[in-house]
C-alpha positions in Angstrom: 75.2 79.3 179.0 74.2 75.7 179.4 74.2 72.7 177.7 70.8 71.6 176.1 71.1 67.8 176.6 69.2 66.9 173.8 69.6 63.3 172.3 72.2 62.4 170.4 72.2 62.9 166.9 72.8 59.5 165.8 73.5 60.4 162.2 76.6 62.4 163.2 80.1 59.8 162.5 81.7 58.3 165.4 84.4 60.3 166.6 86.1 57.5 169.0 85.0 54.3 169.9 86.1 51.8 172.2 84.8 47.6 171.1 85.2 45.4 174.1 88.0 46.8 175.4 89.4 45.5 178.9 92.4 47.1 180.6 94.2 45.4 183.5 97.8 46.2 185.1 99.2 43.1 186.3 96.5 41.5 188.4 94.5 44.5 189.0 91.7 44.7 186.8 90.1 48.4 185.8 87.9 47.4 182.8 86.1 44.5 181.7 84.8 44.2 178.1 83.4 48.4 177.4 82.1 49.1 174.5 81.2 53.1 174.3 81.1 55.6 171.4 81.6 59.3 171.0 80.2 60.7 168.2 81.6 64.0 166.4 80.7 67.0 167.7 79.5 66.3 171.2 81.0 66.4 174.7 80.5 63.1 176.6 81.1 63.0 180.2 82.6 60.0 181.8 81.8 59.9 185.7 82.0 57.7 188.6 83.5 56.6 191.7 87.4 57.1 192.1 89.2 53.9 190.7 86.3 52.9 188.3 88.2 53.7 185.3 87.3 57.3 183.8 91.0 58.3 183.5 92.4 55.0 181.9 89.0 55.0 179.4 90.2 58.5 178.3 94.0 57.3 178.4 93.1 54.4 175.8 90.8 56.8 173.8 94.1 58.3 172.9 95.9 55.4 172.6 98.5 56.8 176.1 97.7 53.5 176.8 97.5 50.0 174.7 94.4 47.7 175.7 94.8 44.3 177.4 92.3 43.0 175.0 89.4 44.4 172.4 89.9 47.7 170.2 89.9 51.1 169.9 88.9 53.1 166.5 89.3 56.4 165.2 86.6 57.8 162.9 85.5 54.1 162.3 88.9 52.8 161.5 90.8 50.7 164.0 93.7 52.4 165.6 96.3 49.3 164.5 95.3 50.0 161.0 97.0 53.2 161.0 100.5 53.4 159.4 102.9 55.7 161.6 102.9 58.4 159.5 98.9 58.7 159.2 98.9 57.7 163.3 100.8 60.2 164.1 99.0 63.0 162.0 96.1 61.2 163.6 97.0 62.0 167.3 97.6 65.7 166.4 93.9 66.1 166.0 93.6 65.8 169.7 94.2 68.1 172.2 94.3 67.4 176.3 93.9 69.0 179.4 95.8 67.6 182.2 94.1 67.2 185.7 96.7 69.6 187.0 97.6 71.5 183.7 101.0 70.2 183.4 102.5 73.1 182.4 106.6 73.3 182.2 107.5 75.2 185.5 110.6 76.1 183.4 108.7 77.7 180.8 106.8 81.1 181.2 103.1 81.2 179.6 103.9 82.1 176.4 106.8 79.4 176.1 104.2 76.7 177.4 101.1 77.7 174.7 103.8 77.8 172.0 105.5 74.9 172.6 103.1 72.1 170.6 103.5 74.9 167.5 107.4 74.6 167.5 107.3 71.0 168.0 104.8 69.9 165.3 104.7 73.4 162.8 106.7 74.1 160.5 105.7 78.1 161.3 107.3 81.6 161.8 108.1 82.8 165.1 105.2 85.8 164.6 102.5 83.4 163.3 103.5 81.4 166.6 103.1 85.0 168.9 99.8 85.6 167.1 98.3 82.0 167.7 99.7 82.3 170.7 98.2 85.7 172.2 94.8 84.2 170.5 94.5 81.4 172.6 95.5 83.2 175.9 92.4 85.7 175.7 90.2 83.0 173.8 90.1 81.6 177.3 89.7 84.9 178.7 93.6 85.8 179.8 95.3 89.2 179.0 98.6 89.4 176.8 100.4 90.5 180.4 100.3 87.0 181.3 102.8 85.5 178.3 105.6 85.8 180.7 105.1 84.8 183.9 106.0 81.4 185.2 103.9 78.8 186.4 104.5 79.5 189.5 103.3 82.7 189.7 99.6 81.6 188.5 97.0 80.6 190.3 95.0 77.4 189.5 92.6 79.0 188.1 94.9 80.6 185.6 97.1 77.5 185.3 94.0 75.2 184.3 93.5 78.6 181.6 97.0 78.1 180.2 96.8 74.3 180.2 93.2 75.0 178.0 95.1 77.3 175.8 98.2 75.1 175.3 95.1 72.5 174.3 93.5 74.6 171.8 97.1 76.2 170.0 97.0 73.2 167.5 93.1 73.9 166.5 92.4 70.2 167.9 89.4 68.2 166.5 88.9 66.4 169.9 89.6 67.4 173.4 89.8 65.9 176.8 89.4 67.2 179.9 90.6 65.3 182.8 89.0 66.7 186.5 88.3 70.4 184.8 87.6 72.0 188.0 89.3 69.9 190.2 91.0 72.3 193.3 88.9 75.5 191.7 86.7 77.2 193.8 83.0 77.8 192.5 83.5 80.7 190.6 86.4 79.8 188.8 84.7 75.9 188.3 82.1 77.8 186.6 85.0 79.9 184.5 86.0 76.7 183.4 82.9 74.9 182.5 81.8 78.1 180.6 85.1 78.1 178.3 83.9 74.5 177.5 80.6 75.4 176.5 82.5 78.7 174.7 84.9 76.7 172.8 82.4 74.2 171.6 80.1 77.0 170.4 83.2 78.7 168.3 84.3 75.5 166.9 83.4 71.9 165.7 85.1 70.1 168.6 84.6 66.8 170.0 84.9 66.5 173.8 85.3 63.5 176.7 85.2 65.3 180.2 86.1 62.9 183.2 84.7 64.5 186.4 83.2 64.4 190.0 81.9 67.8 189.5 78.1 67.4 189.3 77.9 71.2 188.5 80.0 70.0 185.5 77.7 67.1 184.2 74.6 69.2 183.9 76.2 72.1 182.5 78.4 70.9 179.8 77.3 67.2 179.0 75.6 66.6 176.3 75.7 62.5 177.0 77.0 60.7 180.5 78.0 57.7 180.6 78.5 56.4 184.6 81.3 53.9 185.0 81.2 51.4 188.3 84.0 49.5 190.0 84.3 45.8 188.9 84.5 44.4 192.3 81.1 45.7 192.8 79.6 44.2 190.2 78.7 40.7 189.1 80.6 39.2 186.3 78.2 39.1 184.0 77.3 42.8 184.4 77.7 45.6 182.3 80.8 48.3 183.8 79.0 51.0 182.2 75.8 51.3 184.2 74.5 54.4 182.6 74.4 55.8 179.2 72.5 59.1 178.6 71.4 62.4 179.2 72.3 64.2 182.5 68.5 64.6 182.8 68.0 61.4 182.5 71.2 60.6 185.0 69.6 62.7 187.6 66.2 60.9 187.4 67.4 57.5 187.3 65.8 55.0 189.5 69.0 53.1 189.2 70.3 53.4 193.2 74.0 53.6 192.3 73.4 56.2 189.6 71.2 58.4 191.7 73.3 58.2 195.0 76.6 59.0 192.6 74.5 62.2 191.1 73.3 63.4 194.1 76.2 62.4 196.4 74.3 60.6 198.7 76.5 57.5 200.8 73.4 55.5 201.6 74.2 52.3 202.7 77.9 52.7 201.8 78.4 54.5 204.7 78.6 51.2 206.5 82.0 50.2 205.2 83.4 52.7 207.0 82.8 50.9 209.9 84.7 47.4 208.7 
C-alpha cells in the first residue's frame, strides 16, 4: 500500500493552520514568521534537518506550546477564541504519538491504551476492555499482549501500543513524531503501513515529522521541508518546500534534493572547521 501523492484537494476545510507564527526560547530562535496549512483528511509530512523546527511546528499545532508571535487556528477559528470548555473538547480530537511512545512503565498494555478512556469517558469498565482489545489488533497486536509491561516490549511493539493508546479516543487528527525512529526496516515499514491502514479505515487528519525518506514517499500525501534560520537570509522563506514527495524528490532546489536523497555535498566541509 502506498500513498498516491495526488494534489491537494483544495476544496477540503483546513484542518490546522499556523499564520505567521514565530517561536523563539530565550535568544534562540527556531521559527521565523511560518505560515502552513493542513487541510482535513490528509497526512502532511514535515521534514528537515535536526534543529530546524519540525517538532516545535507540531508542538504549536497543538497548542503544547504557546507562539512568540502570530497565530494558530483550528478548523478556521483561532485557537485564543476558544472558551475552556470548547478548547478543551477541542484538544480531544487529537491524538499523538510520541517519538519514543511514552508509555507508563508502571502500567501494563492494557492499563496504558485505556488510560485516555478513564481520564476523559464517562464509560463502563467492559466498553473500555472492548475499545481497548480493538485498538491493540487494529494495529496488528494479539489480546496476549494487554498485560505485559513496557518493558517487556520491543520497540516495535512499544511504538504499536503508543499508536493504539493514539487511536482509543477515535481522534480526528494525529501526529506522529519520528514514526520509525530506532525500528529496523521491516518493522519501519509495519509502522508506515498502519498509517496508511488507519487513514484508509477512517477520516483522519495526519502531520508526520520524520528523517525517514522511506516514510515521505510512502505515506505523504504533501511535504513541506523546513530549513534552519541561521542558514538562511532574513528575508527568506523557513519553509523551502511545499508539495508532493514527487515533486520533493525532483526538485532542482540543492537543499531540498541533498535532504531527499541524503547527500552531504558541500556540507561535508564543516566538519573540517
Amino acid at each position: 500500500m502506498t500513498s498516491q501523492n495526488v494534489q491537494p484537494n483544495n476544496s477540503r476545510s483546513t484542518e490546522i493552520e499556523l499564520r505567521n507564527v514565530s517561536q523563539s526560547f530565550g535568544d534562540q530562535h527556531v521559527l521565523r514568521d511560518v505560515s502552513l496549512s493542513v487541510k482535513k483528511g490528509e497526512t502532511m509530512v514535515l521534514i528537515g534537518e535536526s534543529g530546524c523546527g519540525k517538532s516545535v511546528t507540531m508542538k504549536l499545532m497543538m497548542t503544547l506550546l504557546e507562539p512568540s508571535s502570530g497565530n494558530v487556528h483550528w478548523m478556521g477559528r483561532p485557537v485564543e477564541d476558544y472558551s475552556p470548555q470548547e478548547f478543551q473538547k477541542e484538544r480531544l480530537r487529537f491524538g499523538y504519538l510520541f517519538q519514543g511512545a511514552a508509555l507508563f512503565d508502571s502500567l501494563n498494555v492494557f492499563e496504558n491504551v485505556a488510560f485516555g478512556l478513564r481520564q476523559n469517558q464517562d464509560l463502563s469498565e467492559s466498553d473500555i476492555g472492548q475499545i481497548v482489545i480493538e485498538r491493540l489488533r487494529e494495529v496488528g497486536l494479539p489480546d496476549s499482549v494487554c498485560l505485559k509491561k513496557p518493558v517487556e516490549l520491543s520497540g516495535g511493539m512499544k511504538k504499536r501500543v503508543g499508536l493504539a493508546r493514539a487511536l482509543a479516543l477515535t481522534p480526528d487528527v494525529i501526529f506522529y513524531d519520528e514514526p520509525t525512529t530506532g525500528l529496523d526496516p521491516i518493522m519501519s515499514d509495519v509502522i508506515n503501513e498502519l498509517i496508511l491502514q488507519i487513514r484508509s479505515h477512517r477520516p483522519v487528519t495526519s502531520i508526520v515529522v520524520t528523517h525517514d525518506m522511506r516514510t515521505v514517499q510512502k505515506v505523504a500525501d504533501r511535504v513541506a521541508m523546513f530549513y534552519p534560520l541561521i542558514r538562511l537570509q532574513p528575508d527568506e522563506s523557513q519553509i523551502v518546500f511545499e508539495g508532493t514527495s514527487f515533486d520533493a524528490f525532483n526538485s532542482d532546489d540543492p537543499r531540498v534534493h541533498q535532504f531527499v536523497r541524503g547527500e552531504a555535498g558541500e556540507r561535508i566541509q564543516e566538519l573540517a572547521v
